[in-house]
C-alpha positions as CSV (number, residue, x, y, z in Angstrom):
1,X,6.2,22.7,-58.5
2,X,5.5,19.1,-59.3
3,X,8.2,18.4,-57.7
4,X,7.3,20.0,-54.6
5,X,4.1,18.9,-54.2
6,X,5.5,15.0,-54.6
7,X,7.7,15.7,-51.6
8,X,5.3,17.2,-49.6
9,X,3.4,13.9,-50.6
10,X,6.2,11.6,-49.3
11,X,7.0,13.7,-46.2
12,X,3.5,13.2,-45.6
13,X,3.5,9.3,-45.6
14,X,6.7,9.3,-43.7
15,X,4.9,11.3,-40.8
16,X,3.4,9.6,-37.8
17,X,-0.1,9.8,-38.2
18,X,-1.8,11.8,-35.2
19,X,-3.8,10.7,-32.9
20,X,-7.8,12.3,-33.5
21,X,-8.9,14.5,-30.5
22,X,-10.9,12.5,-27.7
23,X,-14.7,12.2,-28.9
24,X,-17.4,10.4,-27.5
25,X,-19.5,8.3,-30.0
26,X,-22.3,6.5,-28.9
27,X,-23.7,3.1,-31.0
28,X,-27.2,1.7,-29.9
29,X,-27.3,-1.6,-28.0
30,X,-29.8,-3.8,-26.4
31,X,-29.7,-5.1,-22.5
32,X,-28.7,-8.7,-23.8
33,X,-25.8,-6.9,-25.2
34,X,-24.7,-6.2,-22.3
35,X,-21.9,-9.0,-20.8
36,X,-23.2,-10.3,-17.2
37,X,-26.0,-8.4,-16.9
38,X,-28.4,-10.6,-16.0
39,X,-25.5,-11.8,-13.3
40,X,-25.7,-8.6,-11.4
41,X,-27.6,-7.6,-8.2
42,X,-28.7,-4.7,-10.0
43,X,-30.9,-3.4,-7.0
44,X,-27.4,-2.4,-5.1
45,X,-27.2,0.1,-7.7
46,X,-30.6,1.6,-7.0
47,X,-29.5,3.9,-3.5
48,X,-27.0,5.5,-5.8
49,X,-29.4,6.6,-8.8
50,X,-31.7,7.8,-6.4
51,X,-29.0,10.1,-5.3
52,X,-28.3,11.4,-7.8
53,X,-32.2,11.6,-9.4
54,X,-32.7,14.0,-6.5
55,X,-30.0,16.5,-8.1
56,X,-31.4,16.0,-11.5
57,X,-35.2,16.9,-10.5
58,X,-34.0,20.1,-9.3
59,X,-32.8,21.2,-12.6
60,X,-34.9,23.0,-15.3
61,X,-36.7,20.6,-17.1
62,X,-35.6,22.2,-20.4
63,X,-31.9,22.2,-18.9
64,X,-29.0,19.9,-20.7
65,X,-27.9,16.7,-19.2
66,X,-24.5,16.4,-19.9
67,X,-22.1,18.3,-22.5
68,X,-24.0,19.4,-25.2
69,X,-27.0,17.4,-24.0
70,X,-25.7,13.8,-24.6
71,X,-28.1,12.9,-22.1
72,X,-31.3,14.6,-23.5
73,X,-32.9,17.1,-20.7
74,X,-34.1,17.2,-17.2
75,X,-37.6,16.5,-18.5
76,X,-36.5,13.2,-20.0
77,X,-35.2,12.0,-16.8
78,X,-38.4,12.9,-14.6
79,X,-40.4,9.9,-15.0
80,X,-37.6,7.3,-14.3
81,X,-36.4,9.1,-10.8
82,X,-40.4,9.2,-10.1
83,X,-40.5,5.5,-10.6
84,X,-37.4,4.9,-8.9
85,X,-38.2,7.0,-6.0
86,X,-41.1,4.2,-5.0
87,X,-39.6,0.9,-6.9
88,X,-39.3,-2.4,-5.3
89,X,-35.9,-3.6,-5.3
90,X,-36.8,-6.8,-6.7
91,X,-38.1,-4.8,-9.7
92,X,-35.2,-3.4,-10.5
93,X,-34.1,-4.9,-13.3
94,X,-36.9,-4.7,-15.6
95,X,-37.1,-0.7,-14.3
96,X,-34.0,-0.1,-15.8
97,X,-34.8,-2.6,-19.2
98,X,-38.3,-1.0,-19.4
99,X,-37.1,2.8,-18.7
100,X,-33.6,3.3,-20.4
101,X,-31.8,2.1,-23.7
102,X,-27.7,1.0,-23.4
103,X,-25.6,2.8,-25.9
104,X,-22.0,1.6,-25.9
105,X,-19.3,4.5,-25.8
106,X,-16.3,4.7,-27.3
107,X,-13.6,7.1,-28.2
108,X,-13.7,7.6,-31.8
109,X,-13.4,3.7,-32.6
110,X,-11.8,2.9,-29.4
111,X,-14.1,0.8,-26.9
112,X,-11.7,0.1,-24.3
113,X,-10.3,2.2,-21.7
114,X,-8.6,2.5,-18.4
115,X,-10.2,1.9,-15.0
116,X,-9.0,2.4,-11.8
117,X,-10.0,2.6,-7.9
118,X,-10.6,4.7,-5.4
119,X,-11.3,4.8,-1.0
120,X,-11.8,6.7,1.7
121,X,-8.7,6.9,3.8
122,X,-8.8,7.1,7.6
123,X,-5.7,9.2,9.1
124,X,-4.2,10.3,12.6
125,X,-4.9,14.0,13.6
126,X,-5.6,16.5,15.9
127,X,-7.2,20.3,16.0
128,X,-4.3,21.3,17.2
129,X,-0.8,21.0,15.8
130,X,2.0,19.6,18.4
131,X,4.2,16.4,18.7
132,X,3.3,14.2,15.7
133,X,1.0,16.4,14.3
134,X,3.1,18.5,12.0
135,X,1.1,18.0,8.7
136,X,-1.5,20.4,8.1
137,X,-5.1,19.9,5.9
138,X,-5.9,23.3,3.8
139,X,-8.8,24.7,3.3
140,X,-9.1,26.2,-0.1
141,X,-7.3,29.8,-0.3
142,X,-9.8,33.2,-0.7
143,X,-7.9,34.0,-3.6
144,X,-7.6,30.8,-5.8
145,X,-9.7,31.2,-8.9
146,X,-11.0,28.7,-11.2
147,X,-12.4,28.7,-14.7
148,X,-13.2,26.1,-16.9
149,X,-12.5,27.0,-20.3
150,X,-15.0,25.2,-22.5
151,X,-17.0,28.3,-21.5
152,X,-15.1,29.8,-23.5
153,X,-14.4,28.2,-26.6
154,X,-16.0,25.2,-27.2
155,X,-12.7,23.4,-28.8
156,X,-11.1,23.8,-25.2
157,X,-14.2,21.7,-23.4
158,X,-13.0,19.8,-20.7
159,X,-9.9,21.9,-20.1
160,X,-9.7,23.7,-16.7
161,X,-7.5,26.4,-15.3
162,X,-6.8,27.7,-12.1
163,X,-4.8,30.6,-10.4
164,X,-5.1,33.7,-8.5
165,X,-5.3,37.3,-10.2
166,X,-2.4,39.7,-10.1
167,X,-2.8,43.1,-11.3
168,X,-5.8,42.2,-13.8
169,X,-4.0,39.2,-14.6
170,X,-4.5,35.3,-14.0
171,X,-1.3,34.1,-13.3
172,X,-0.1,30.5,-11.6
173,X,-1.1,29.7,-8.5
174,X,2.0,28.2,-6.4
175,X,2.8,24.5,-6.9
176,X,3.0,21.7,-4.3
177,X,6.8,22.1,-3.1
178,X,6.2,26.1,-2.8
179,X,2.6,25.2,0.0
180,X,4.5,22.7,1.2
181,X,7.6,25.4,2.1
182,X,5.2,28.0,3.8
183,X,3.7,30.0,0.6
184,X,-0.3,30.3,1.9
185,X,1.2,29.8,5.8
186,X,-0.1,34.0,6.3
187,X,-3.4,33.0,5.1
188,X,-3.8,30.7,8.0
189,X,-6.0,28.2,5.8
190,X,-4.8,24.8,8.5
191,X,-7.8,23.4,10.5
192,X,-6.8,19.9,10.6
193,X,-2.6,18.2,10.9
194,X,-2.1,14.8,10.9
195,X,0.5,12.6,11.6
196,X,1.7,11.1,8.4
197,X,2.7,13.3,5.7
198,X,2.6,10.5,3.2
199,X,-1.2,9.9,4.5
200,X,-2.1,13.7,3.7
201,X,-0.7,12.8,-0.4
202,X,-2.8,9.7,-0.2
203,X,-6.0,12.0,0.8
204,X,-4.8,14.4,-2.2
205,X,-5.3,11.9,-4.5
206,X,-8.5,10.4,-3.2
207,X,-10.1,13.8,-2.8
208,X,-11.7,12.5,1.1
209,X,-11.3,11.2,3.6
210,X,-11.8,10.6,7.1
211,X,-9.5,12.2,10.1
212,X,-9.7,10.3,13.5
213,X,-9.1,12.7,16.3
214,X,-7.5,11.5,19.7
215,X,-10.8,10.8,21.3
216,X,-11.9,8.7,18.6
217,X,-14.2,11.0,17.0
218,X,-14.5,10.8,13.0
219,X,-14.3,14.0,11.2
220,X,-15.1,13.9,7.4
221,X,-13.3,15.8,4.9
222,X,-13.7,16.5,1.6
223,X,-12.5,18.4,-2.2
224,X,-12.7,21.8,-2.3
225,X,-10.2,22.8,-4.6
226,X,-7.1,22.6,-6.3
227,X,-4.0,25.0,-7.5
228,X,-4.5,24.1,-11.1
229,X,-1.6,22.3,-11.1
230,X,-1.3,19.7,-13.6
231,X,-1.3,15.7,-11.8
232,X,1.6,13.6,-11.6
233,X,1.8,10.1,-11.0
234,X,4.1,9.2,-8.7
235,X,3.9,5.2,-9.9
236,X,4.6,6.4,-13.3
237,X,8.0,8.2,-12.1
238,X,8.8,4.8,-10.4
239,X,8.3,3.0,-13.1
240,X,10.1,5.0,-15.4
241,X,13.5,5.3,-12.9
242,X,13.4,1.8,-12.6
243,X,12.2,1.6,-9.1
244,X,9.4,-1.1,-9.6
245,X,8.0,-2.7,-12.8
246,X,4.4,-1.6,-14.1
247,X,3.4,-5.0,-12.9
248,X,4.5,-4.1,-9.5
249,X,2.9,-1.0,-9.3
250,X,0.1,-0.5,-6.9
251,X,-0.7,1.9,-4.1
252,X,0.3,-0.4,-1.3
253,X,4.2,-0.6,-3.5
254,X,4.3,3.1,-4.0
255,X,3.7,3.3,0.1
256,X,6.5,0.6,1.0
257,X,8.9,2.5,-1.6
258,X,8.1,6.0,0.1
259,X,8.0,4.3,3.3
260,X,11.6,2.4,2.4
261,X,13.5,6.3,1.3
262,X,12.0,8.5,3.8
263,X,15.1,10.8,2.7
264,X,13.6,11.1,-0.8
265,X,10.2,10.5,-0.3
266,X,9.6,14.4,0.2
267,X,11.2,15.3,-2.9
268,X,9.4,12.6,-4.8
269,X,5.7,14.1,-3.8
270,X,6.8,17.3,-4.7
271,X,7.6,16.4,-8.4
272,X,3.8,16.1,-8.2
273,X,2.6,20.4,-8.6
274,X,-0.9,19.4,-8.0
275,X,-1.9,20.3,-4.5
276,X,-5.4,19.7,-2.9
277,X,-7.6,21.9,-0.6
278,X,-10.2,20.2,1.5
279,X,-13.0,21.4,3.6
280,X,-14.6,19.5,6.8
281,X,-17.7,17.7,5.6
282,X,-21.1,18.0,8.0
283,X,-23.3,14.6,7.9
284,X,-23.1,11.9,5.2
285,X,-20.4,11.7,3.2
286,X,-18.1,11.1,1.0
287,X,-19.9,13.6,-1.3
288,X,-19.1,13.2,-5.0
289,X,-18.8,15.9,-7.6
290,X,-22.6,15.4,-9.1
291,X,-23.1,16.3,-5.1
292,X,-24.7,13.2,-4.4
293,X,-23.0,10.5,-1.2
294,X,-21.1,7.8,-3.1
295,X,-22.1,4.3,-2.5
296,X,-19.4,2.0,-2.5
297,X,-18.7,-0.2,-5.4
298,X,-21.9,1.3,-7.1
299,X,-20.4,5.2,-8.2
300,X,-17.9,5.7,-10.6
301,X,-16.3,8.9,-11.3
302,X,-15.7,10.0,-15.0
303,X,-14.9,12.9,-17.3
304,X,-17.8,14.7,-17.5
305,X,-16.6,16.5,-20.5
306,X,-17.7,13.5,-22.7
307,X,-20.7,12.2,-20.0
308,X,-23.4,13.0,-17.6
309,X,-23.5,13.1,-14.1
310,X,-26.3,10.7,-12.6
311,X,-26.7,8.6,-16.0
312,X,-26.2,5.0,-15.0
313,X,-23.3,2.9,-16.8
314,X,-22.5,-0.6,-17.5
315,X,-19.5,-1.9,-16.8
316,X,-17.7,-4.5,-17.9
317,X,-13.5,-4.7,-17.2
318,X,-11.2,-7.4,-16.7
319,X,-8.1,-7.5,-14.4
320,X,-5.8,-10.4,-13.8
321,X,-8.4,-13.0,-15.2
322,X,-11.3,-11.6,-13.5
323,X,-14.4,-10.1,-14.7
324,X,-16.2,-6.6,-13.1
325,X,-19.8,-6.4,-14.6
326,X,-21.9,-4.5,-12.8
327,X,-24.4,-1.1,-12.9
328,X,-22.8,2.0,-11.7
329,X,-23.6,5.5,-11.4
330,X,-21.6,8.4,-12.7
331,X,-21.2,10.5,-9.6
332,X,-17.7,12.1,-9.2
333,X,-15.0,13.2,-11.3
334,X,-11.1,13.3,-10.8
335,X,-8.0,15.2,-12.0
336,X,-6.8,11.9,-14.0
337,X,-10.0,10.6,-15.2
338,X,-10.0,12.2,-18.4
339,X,-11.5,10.5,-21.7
340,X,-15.0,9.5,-23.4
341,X,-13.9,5.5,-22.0
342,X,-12.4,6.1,-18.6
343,X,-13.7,5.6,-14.7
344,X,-12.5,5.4,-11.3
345,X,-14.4,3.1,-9.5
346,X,-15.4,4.0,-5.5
347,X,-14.3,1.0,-3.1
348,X,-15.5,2.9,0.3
349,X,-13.7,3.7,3.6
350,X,-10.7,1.7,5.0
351,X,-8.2,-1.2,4.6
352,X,-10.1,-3.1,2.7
353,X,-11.3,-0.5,0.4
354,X,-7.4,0.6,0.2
355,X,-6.1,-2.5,-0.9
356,X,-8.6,-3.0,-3.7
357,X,-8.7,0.0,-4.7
358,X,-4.6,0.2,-4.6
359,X,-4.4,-3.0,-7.0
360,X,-7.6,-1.9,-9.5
361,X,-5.7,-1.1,-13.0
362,X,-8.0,-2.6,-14.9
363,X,-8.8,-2.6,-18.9
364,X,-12.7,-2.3,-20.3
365,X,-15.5,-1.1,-21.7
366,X,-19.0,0.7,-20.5
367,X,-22.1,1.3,-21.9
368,X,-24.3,4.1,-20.4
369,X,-28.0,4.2,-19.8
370,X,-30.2,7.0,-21.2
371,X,-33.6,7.4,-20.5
372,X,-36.1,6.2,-23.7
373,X,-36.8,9.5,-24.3
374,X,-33.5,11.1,-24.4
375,X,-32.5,8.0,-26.4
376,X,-35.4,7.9,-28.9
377,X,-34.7,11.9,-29.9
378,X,-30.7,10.4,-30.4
379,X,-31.7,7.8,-32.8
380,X,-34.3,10.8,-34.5
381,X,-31.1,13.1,-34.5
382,X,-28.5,9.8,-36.1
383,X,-31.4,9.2,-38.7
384,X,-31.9,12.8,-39.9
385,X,-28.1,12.7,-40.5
386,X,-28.1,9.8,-42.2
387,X,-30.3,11.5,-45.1
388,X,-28.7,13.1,-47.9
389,X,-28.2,16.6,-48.6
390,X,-29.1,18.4,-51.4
């Protein structure tokens, strides 16, 4: 038995060690903690927490901000989007000093992360399909049904399913290469084709977009669904086949490589399952998933298993030699943003925003902003732990 138990001891060592589950820890910091911030134009940032303040006072005040309240309650976030609603710009800085407390996240004892870009894309299409316009835009299917299974059981938070029901049962909904072949064609779910079939996988992974018909007008479109299909990265397969190196890789690559193999370009999207469904967007957009209009450079999409929609956020990443240090706003979430440290950062509509986003990979930290109420019942809550038992 001694025996035993000593192997089982050795085995043990021997074993790679496993990673802990993803879990958001928070550690109290003070604004002069925070790199650059008295470099930023902090006031851009305002627009987009107004936004999203307006969602957050129409919640009940006693109502959770965030998974399992990380962001205190509705209540505690009244007063600051009441003082926001009327603040002078110039003011803005001491507003957010005066109003909120920075607490630096991490996962576990991990303080950096991956951050990446996002745009707006403009594409070629009609109402109509004909000629060039062969690629059709989906609206989301009557029968696609989606949980997400933290609802469940609290150990799957953050986990999301989706699929259509069958006979009592939720089984698979079809993958990209099976739409793409004609699967949903009876449900008659097109209203928009374009001309580019690579453009319409761009739009999939952006989540909107903007369609220019042939007389010039703009029609917006937006997320409304997906097969529940898990994401893969088509740079990642380059990279792994030795098409490009990971220093190579950016949007702008992945296009000239797809644009470079037309003859396996098709097959290459469809080793992604995930497929997108959009809808047409009336008025301002693009509309994040907090359901707030993004602002460009100022919203940041997240995993809002681990944070709260609306809460401001520090950033501070570095790319190539380059610092980003600015205030954000967590607005929008995406299939591969997924982590306690991780965030897609919203470049806006067009070329420009393209090519930024397309080269953003970059490596970081944030620190988000809680209200001093919602922070001062944190530090209550770490201190009553602290005490000992017994």
């Amino acid at each position: 038995m001694k025996f035993f138990t000593l192997a089982l001891l050795a085995l043990a060592a021997c074993a790679p060690r496993q990673q802990p589950p993803p879990l958001l820890t928070l550690s109290s910091a003070r604004f002069a903690d925070l790199p650059g911030w008295r470099d930023d134009d902090v006031a851009a940032a305002l627009p987009a927490f107004r936004r999203s303040c307006v969602i957050l006072q129409k919640l009940d005040p006693a109502a959770p901000v965030g998974p399992d309240g990380v962001g205190g309650t509705a209540a505690d976030w009244r007063a600051p989007c009441e003082a926001a609603a009327s603040l002078d710009p110039a003011a803005a800085r001491a507003f957010f000093e005066q109003r909120f407390t920075p607490w630096l996240a991490a996962d576990n004892d991990k303080k950096s992360g991956l951050f990446t870009g996002y745009f707006e894309p403009e594409l070629r299409g009609s109402r109509v399909p004909g000629g060039a316009f062969a690629t059709p835009l989906l609206r989301r299917p009557p029968d696609l049904v989606a949980a997400d299974l933290g609802l469940f059981r609290s150990d799957w938070r953050g986990q999301r399913i989706a699929g259509r029901v069958v006979d009592g049962r939720l089984v698979p909904y079809p993958a990209r290469a099976e739409i793409e072949r004609g699967a949903l064609d009876r449900m008659n779910l097109a209203f928009l084709w374009v001309d580019d079939p690579v453009d319409a996988f761009v739009l999939s992974i952006q989540g909107s977009g903007r369609v220019r018909l042939g007389d010039g007008t703009l029609v917006n479109v937006g997320y409304d669904g997906q097969n529940g299909r898990p994401y893969v990265a088509l740079g990642r397969l380059l990279v792994e086949r030795g098409e490009m190196t990971r220093e190579e890789l950016s949007l702008a690559a992945i296009r000239a490589w797809l644009a470079a193999h037309p003859d396996q370009a098709p097959a290459l999207m469809d080793e992604n399952p995930s497929y997108v469904f959009f809808r047409e967007v009336q008025g301002d957009a693009p509309i994040g998933a907090e359901g707030a209009v993004l602002t460009a450079g100022r919203s940041l999409a997240i995993d809002p298993s681990f944070l709260p929609l609306g809460a401001p956020l520090w950033l501070d990443v570095a790319q190539d030699g380059a610092s980003l240090r600015r205030l954000v706003i967590a607005q929008d979430t995406g299939g591969a943003i997924r982590g306690p440290v991780r965030g897609d950062l919203f470049c806006g509509f067009g070329a420009a925003a393209e090519a930024q986003a397309g080269r953003m990979r970059a490596t970081g930290a944030y620190y988000v902003l809680l209200p001093q109420r919602a922070a001062a019942a944190r530090v209550a809550v770490h201190e009553r732990n602290k005490e000992p038992r017994g």
